[in-house]
N, C-alpha and C positions, 0 to 999 in steps of 0.2 A: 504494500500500500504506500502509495507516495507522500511524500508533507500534505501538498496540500488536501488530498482527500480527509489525513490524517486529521491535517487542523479543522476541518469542515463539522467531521463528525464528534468532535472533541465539543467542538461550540454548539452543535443541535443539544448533543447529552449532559452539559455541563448546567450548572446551577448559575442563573443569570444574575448580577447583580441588580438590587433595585434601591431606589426609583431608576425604570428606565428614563433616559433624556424625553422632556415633553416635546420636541421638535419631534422625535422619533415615533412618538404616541401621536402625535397632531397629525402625522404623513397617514398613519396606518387607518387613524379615524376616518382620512376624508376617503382615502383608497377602498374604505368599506361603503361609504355612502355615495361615491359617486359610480361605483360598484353597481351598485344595490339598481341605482337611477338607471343607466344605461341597458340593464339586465331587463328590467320591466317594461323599458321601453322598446325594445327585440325581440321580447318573450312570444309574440303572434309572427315575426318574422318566416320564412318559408323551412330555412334549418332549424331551427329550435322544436318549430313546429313536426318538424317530419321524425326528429331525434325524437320527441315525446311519444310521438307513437308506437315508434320501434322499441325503445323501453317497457312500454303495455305490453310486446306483444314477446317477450323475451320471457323465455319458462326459466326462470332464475330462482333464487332463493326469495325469501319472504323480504319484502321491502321493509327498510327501516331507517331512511332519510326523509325528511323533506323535501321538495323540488320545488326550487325560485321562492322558497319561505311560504308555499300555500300547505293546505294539508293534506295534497297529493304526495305520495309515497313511492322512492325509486331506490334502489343502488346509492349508497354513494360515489361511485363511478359514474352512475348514468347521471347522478344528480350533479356532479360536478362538472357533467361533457354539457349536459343542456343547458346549467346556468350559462356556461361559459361562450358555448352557441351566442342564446340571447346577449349575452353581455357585451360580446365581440361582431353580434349582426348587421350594427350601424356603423362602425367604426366609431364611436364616439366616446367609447373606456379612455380612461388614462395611459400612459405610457412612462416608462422612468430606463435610462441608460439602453433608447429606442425599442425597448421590450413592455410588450403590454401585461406588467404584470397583474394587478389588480383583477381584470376580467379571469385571469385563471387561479389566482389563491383564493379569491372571497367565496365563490361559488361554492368549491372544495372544502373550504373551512367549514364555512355556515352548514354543509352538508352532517360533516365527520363530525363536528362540537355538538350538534343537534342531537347526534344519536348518541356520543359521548356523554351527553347530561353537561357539557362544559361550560363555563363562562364566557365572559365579554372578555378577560383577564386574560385565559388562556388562548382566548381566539386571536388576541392578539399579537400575541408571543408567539404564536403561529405564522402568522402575514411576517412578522419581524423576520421569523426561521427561515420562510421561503424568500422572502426581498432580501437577503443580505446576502444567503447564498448563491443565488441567480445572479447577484450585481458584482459580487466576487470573483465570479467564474466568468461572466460573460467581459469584464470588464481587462483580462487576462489577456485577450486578441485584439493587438494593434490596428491589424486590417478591419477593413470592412467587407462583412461576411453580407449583406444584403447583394453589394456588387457580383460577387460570386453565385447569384441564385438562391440563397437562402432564407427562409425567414425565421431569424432568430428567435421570436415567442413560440411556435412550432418547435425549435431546434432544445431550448432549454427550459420550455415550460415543465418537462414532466420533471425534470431536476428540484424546479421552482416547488412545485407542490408538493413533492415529494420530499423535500426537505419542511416545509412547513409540517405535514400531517406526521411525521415523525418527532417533530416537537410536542406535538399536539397528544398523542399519541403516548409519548416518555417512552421512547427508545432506547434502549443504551449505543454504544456504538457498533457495536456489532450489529447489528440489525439497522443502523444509520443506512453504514456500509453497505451493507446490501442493498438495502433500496434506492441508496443513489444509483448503486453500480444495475440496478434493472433500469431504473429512469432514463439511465444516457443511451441507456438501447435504442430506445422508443422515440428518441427526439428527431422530428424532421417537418421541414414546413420549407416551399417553396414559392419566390418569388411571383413565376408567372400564373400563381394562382391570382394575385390580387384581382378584381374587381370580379369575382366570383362569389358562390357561397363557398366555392373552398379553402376559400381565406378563413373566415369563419371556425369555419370545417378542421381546418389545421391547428387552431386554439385548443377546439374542444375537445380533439382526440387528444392533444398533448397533455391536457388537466386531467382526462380519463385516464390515459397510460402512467402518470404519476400515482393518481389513488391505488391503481393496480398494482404496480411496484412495492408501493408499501403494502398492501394487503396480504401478498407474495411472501416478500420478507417478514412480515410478522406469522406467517405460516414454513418457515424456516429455509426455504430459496434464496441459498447463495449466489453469489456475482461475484466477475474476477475482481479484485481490490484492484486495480490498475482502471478498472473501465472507464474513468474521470480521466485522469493526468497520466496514464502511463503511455510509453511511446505509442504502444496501438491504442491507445484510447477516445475517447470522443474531444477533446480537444487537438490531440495533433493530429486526428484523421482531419476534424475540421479547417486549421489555419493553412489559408492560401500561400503563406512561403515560410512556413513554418517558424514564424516569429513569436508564436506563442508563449506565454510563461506559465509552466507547469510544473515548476518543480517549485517554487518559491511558498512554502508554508506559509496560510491567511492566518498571520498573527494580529492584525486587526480586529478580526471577526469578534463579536460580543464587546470590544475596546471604544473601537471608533466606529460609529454606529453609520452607514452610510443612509437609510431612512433620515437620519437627522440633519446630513450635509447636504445630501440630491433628493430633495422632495418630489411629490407627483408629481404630474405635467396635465393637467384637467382639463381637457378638450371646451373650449366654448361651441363649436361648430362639429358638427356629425362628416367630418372629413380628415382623412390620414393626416397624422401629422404634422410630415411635410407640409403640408397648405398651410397651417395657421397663421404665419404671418403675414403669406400674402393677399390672405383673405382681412385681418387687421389694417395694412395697408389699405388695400381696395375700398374698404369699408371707410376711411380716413378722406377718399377722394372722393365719394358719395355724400358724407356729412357735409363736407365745405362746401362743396361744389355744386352735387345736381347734375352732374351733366347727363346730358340727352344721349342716351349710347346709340342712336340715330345717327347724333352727331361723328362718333366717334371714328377716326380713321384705324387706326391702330395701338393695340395694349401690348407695353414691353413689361414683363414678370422677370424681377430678378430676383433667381433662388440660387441655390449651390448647386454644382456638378451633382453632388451625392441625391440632394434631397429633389433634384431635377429627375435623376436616373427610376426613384419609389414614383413618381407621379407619373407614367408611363403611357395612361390613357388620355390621348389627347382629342380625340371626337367621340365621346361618348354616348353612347344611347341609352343608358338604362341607369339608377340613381347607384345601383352597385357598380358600374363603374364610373360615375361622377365621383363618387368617393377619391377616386386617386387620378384625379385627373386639378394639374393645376388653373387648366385653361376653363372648365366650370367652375372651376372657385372663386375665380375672381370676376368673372361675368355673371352669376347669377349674387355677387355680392354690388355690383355696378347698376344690376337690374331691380332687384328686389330689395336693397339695402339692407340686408339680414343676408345668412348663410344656416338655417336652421334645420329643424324634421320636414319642413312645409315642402320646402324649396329640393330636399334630397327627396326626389317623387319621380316615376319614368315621364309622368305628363310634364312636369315639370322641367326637364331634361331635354325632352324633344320640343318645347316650344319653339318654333319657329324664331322668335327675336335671340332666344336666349344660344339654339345654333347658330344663330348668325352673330352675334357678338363672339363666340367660342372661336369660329374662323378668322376671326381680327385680332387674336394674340398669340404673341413669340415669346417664348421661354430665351432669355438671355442668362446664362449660366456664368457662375463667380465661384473662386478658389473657395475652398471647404478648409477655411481661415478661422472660422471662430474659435479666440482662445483659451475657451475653456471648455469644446466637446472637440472632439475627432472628428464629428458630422457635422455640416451644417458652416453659412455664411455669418460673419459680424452681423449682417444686417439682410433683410429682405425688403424688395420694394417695387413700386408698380408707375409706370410711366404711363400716359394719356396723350395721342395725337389726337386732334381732333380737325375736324376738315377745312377749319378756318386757316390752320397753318398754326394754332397756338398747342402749347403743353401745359399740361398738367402733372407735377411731383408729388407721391406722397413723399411722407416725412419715413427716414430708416424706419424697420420694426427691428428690434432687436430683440427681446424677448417678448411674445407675445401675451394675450392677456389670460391666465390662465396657468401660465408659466412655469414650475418652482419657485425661479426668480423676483415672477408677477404673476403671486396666487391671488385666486378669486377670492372673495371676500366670502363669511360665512352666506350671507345676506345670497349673494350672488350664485354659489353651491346649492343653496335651500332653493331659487330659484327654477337654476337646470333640476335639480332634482324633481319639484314637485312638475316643470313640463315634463319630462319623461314618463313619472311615475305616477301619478295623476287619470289620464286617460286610460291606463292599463286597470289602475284598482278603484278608483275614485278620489275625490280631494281627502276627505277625513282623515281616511287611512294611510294618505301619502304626507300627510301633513304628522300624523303619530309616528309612524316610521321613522321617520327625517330625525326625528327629534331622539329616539330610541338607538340608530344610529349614531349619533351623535355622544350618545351618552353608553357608548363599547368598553368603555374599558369597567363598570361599572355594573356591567349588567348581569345579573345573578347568572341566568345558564341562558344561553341561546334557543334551547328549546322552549322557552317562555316569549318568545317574539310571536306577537299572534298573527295565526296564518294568515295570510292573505286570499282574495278571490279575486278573477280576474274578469273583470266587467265585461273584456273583450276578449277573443282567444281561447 
C-alpha cells in the first residue's frame, strides 16, 4: 500500500478533532442544500425518471432507504444513482476543484444516514470524508484530464463517496482500503457524452458504484492496496504524461481542511460551469444597455482555451445541449435578461431570434492564466458590435456571482433553493426544508426529515 492510500485511510478511521473549522461546516451546509435544491428540481427529468423505474422493477433485497427524502423506499445504491440523476439532470449542482461533488455525496449520504439512524453531525463528517478525499486525489494531476476525454466527476466520484460512507459507516482501515481500492475500478465518465443524458448518467452510476464498493468491503472483498497510487493504479493509468504525484503521503488530510480554503462554487444559472461568467458579463450589457439584438452585428465571448474546449456545442437544439454551449449562454442572457429553468426549455432553444442571435457569436479564446486555478482565464468577457459601427464592453468577470470567492448570500441560496424546490413539493414544504437544511449539523438523525411528496413526477 502506498503513502498516500496509506494516509487517506488513516484520516477516514482516525478520530477527528473538534470543533471542526466553521468555514468547513459553512461549505458542507450549503453543499447539502443547494444539493437538496437542484435534486428536486431534476427529480421529473427523463433519467431520474427512467432510473426510478428500473429500481421498482429490480427483485433485490427488501428496500430500506429513502429516495430524494420522500417515503418511497430503494437500495441505497439505487437511492444514491437516482438522487444523483436528479441532482446532476440540469447541470445546475455545484462544483468544487471542476468536480461536481455535492450532486454525488449528498444523495449517498442522506440515503446510508437514513437507514443508519444517523445524525446531521455525522452526515456531515461524511460530505467532509468524501470532499477532502476526492480534492486530495484529484488535485494530484497537473494536467488537465477533461482535454484528454475524461470526465473527472464520472472518473473519481465513486472514490468521493466511497470515502464518505466509510466514515459514515466507522470503518477501520482495512476495510477503508478496500473500498477505495473497489471504487477506483469503477471510475469513468466521458467527455463527449456532455449534452446528453449521459452526462447525467455518468454521475449517477459513479455515486452507485461507490455505495457498492463499500457494501462489498464491509462484506469482506479485498482490493489490491496499490489500486489508488500504485504504478498500475488509477492515477498513473490516468495522467497524460505521467506527471502525477502519487507517492507523496496526504499529510494535510484532517490538518488543513481544504472545505474550509476552496469553498463550493453554487451555480446561479442551470449551465456548465464554464459559462458562468460569460453569462454574468452578458447579463452586465443587458442591464446598462438594452440593446436590440436586432440590432446586433456581432458577439465576441472571451473565455479560456480550457473552458472554451467543455462548451463544445455551438448550434444547439435541445436545452440538454444548450447547457454546454457558450454561444446560448450569452444570447438567451442578451435576449431574455435572465439565464434560468425558463429559458433552458427545447422551445426555448429553437426560437427563431434566439438561433439567430447564436449565429452572430465567436468564441475568442485567452491563455488559461488565472493565478490561482490551472483552469480557466483572469477574467471572462463579452464584446457587442452593433450595426451602427458602435461597441459595447462589458466590464472583466473574474469571479462570478456564486463563486467560492463570491458566494451567494444566505438570502440568495434560500432563493435558488425554494425556485427549484418549490414546484416539485410545494412552497411550505420547500420553505421547512431550506431551513432544516440549514440547520445539519444539528439535527438529531436524518431519518427525522419528513418525507417529502412530489406535487409533480
Amino acid at each position: 500500500m502506498g503513502q498516500l492510500t496509506e494516509s487517506i485511510t488513516e484520516f477516514l478511521a482516525a478520530r477527528w478533532e473538534q470543533p471542526l473549522p466553521a468555514a468547513a461546516v459553512a461549505t458542507v451546509v450549503r453543499g447539502f442544500t443547494d444539493c437538496v435544491a437542484v435534486m428536486l428540481a431534476g427529480h421529473a427529468e427523463p433519467l431520474p425518471t427512467a432510473l426510478r423505474q428500473h429500481a421498482r422493477r429490480r427483485a433485490a433485497a427488501e428496500p430500506d432507504a429513502p429516495l430524494m427524502l420522500t417515503a418511497e423506499r430503494a437500495s441505497v445504491a439505487d437511492a444514491a444513482r437516482i438522487g444523483t440523476a436528479a441532482a446532476h439532470a440540469l447541470d445546475y449542482d455545484d462544483y468544487a476543484f471542476s468536480n461536481h461533488v455535492s450532486a454525488l455525496l449528498v444523495p449517498a449520504i442522506l440515503a446510508d444516514a437514513a437507514r443508519l439512524g444517523a445524525g446531521g453531525a455525522a452526515a456531515l463528517e461524511a460530505y467532509l470524508a468524501g470532499f477532502e478525499t476526492w480534492g486530495e486525489v484529484f488535485k494530484r494531476e497537473p494536467d488537465h484530464l477533461h482535454s484528454q476525454g475524461w470526465h473527472p466527476t464520472g472518473v473519481f466520484g465513486p472514490l468521493g463517496v466511497a470515502a464518505a460512507l466509510c466514515r459514515l459507516r466507522g470503518f477501520d482501515r482495512e476495510r477503508c482500503r478496500n473500498a477505495l481500492g473497489l471504487a477506483v475500478a469503477a471510475g469513468c465518465g466521458l467527455m463527449d457524452n456532455f449534452g446528453s443524458q449521459a452526462k447525467p448518467w455518468q454521475g449517477a452510476r459513479a455515486a452507485g458504484a461507490g455505495v457498492v464498493a463499500v457494501e462489498l468491503a464491509e462484506l469482506g472483498v479485498d482490493a489490491g492496496p496499490d489500486a489508488l497510487d500504485g504504478s498500475g493504479g488509477l492515477l498513473a493509468a490516468l495522467s497524460p504524461r505521467g506527471r502525477v504525484d502519487r507517492q507523496r503521503p496526504a499529510t494535510a488530510l484532517g490538518r488543513e481542511w481544504l472545505a474550509a480554503r476552496n469553498s463550493l462554487n453554487i451555480k446561479p444559472y442551470p449551465m456548465v460551469g464554464a459559462s458562468q461568467r460569460a453569462i454574468d458579463a452578458a447579463l452586465q450589457l443587458h442591464r446598462d444597455h438594452q440593446p436590440d439584438p436586432t440590432e446586433i452585428r456581432e458577439i465576441v465571448v472571451r473565455v479560456s482555451e480550457k473552458h472554451a474546449a467543455v462548451m463544445r456545442l455551438h448550434r444547439p437544439q435541445t436545452a440538454a445541449e444548450a447547457r454546454f454551449s457558450a454561444e446560448f449562454a450569452v444570447a438567451a442572457a442578451l435576449i431574455a435578461g435572465r439565464v434560468s429553468l425558463a429559458e433552458l426549455r427545447d422551445d426555448f432553444v429553437r426560437r427563431d431570434d434566439v438561433q439567430a442571435l447564436i449565429a452572430k457569436v465567436r468564441i475568442e479564446t485567452t491563455a488559461d492564466d488565472d493565478p490561482a486555478y490551472p483552469v480557466g482565464a483572469r477574467f471572462d468577457s463579452v464584446q457587442l458590435s452593433l450595426q451602427d459601427g458602435s461597441r459595447l464592453e462589458s466590464r472583466p468577470v473574474h469571479r462570478f456571482r456564486g463563486h467560492g470567492e463570491n458566494p451567494l448570500t444566505t438570502e440568495e441560496l434560500r432563493a435558488k433553493f425554494l425556485d427549484c424546490s418549490a414546484p416539485a413539493i410545494g412552497r411550505s414544504a420547500a420553505d421547512r426544508l431550506f431551513l432544516d437544511l440549514q440547520r445539519l449539523p444539528d439535527l438529531g438523525s436524518v431519518a427525522d426529515l419528513p418525507a417529502l411528496e412530489f406535487t409533480r413526477g
